[in-house]
N, C-alpha and C positions, 0 to 999 in steps of 0.2 A: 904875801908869798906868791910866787911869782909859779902859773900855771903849765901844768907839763905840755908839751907841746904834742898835738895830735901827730900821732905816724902816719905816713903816705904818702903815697905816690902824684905825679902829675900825668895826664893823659891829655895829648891835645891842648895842650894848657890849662887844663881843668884839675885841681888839687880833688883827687878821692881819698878819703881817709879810708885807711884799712878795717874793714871791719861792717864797713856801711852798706845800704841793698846796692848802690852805683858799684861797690869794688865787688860784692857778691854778682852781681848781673854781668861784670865785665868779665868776671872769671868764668860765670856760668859760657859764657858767648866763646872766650878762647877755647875754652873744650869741648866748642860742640854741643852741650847737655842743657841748655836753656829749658829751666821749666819742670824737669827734670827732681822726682827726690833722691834721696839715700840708697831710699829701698830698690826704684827706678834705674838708678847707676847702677846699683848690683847684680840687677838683673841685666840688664843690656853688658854691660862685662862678661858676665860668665855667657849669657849666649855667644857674645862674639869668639871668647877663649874656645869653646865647644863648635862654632863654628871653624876655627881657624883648627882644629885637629882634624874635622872633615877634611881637611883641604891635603891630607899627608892619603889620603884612600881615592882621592880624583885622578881620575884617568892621564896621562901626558897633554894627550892634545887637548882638553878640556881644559887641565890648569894652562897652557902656551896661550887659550885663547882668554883667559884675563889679564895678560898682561900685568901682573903684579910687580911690587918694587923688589928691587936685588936684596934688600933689606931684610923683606920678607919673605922670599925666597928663602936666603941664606936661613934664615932663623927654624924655619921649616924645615930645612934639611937635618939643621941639628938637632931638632925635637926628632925628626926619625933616627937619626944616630945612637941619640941615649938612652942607656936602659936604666940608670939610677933612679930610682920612685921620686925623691924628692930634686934629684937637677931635673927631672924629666917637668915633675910639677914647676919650679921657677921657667922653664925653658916655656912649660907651657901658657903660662903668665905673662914673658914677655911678649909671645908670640900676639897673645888678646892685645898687650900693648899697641901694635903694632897693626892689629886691625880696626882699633877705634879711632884710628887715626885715617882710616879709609872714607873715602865720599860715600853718601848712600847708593847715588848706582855701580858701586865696585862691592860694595856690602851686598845689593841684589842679581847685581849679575854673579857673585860666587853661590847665592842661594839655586838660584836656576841651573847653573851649572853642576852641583850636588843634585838637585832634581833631576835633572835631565840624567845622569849618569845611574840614576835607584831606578828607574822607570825604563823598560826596555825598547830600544829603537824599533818603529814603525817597519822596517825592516826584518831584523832580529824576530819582530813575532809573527810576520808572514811566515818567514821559514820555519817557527816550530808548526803554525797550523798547515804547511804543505808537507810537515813530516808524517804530521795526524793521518794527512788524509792519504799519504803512502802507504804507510802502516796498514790502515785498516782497508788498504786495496790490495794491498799482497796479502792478508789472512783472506780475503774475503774470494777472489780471485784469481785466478793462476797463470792467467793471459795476463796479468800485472808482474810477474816475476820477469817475462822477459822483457817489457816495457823497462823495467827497471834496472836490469841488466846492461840494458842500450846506452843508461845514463851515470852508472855506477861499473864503469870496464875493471876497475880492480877489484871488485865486491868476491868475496867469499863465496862463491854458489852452493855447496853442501852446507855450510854451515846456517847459511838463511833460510834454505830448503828445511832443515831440522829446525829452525827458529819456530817457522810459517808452522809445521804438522804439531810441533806440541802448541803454540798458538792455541789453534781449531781443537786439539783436544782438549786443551783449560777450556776453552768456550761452552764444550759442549757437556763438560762437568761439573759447569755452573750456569745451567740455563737463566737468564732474564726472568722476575720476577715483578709482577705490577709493584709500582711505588719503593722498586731496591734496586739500587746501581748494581750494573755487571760489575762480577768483580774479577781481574784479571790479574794471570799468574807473571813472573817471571819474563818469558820466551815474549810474553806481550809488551814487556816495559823494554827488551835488550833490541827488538825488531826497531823500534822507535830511535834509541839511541844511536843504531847503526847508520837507519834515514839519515836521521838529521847530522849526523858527523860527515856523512858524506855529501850531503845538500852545503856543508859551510865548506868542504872541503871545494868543493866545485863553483862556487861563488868568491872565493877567498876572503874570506871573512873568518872571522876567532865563531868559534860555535857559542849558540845562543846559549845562559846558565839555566832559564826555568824551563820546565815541564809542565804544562799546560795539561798535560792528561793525568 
C-alpha cells in the first residue's frame, strides 16, 4: 500500500513538511514571536491592544510625531467613533492587529510618548511652583499685590483683595502646629488658581492640570 504523501511546502528549495519544528520556526520568524509561548503571545497582544487604546487619549502633536501608518490611523479613528461594546471590542482587536505588526522602535517610541504626555512638562511645573510662590507672597505681603497687579493688568482687584484678607484670616484660625500641616481654607486654594490662570494666560500656554499644593 502505497504511502500518504507528507504535506508541505518548499522554501528556498528546501521541502518543510507541515507540522515540523523547521515549519513551526519559520512561522514563529514570519510573526515576529520567535521563542515566544502561548502564554507569551497572549500577553504581548493584549499589552499591545491596551496599548494602541492609549494612543486614542495622546495629545495631536505627540501622535503627528510617530508618524504612524494611514492604516492605523484610520483604524483608530474608528475605535473613537464607535460606541457599540462589542464592534467597539473587534475594532479594538484589530487595532492590536495592527500594532504587532509594528517594529520595536515604533512600539517604544509610542511608549515614551504616552510617558511623556502622563508626566508634566518641565515647564508646566515651573509655572505651578511660580504660582506657589505668588500666592503665598500676596497672603503673606501687601507690597506683593501691587507687584502683581503690574503683571496681571486685567486682574480683579476687589476681588483678590477679599481673596488675600479671608486668606490671613483662615491662617490665623488654624495656627501651625509641631508635626501638622497647615491646613488651608478655600480663599487659599482660589488665590493659587487665579495666579496660575493668569501666569498660562500670559505665557500662552493651556494651563497646567496638577496642583502641587
Amino acid at each position: 500500500m502505497a504511502r500518504k504523501p507528507t504535506r508541505g511546502y518548499f522554501v528556498r528549495g528546501q521541502f518543510v513538511a507541515e507540522g515540523s519544528e523547521l515549519d513551526q520556526e519559520l512561522k514563529r520568524e514570519a510573526k515576529g514571536t520567535d521563542g515566544l509561548s502561548r502564554t507569551d503571545l497572549k500577553k504581548l497582544s493584549d499589552k499591545l491592544q491596551d496599548l494602541g487604546e492609549q494612543l486614542l487619549t495622546l495629545r495631536g502633536d505627540l501622535l503627528a510625531r510617530l508618524e504612524l501608518s494611514d492604516a492605523l490611523l484610520d483604524a483608530l479613528d474608528e475605535l473613537r467613533r464607535i460606541t457599540n461594546f462589542e464592534g467597539r471590542r473587534r475594532q479594538s482587536q484589530y487595532v492590536g492587529k495592527l500594532m504587532r505588526k509594528l517594529p520595536e522602535e515604533s512600539i517604544a517610541a509610542i511608549e515614551a510618548a504616552i510617558e511623556e504626555q502622563r508626566k508634566p512638562s518641565a515647564a508646566a511645573t515651573l509655572q505651578l511652583h511660580l504660582a506657589e510662590q505668588w500666592r503665598d507672597r500676596l497672603i503673606a505681603d501687601d507690597g506683593a499685590l501691587t507687584e502683581w497687579l503690574a503683571l496681571d493688568t486685567g486682574a480683579d482687584v476687589q476681588h483678590l483683595r477679599t481673596l488675600i484678607r479671608q486668606a490671613r484670616k483662615d491662617a490665623q484660625a488654624s495656627p501651625d502646629k509641631p508635626g501638622e500641616a497647615q491646613r488651608h481654607g478655600r480663599a487659599y486654594r482660589d488665590i493659587f488658581q487665579l495666579v496660575k490662570a493668569a501666569l498660562a494666560r500670559d505665557s500662552g500656554d493651556s494651563e497646567p492640570t496638577a496642583d502641587p499644593s
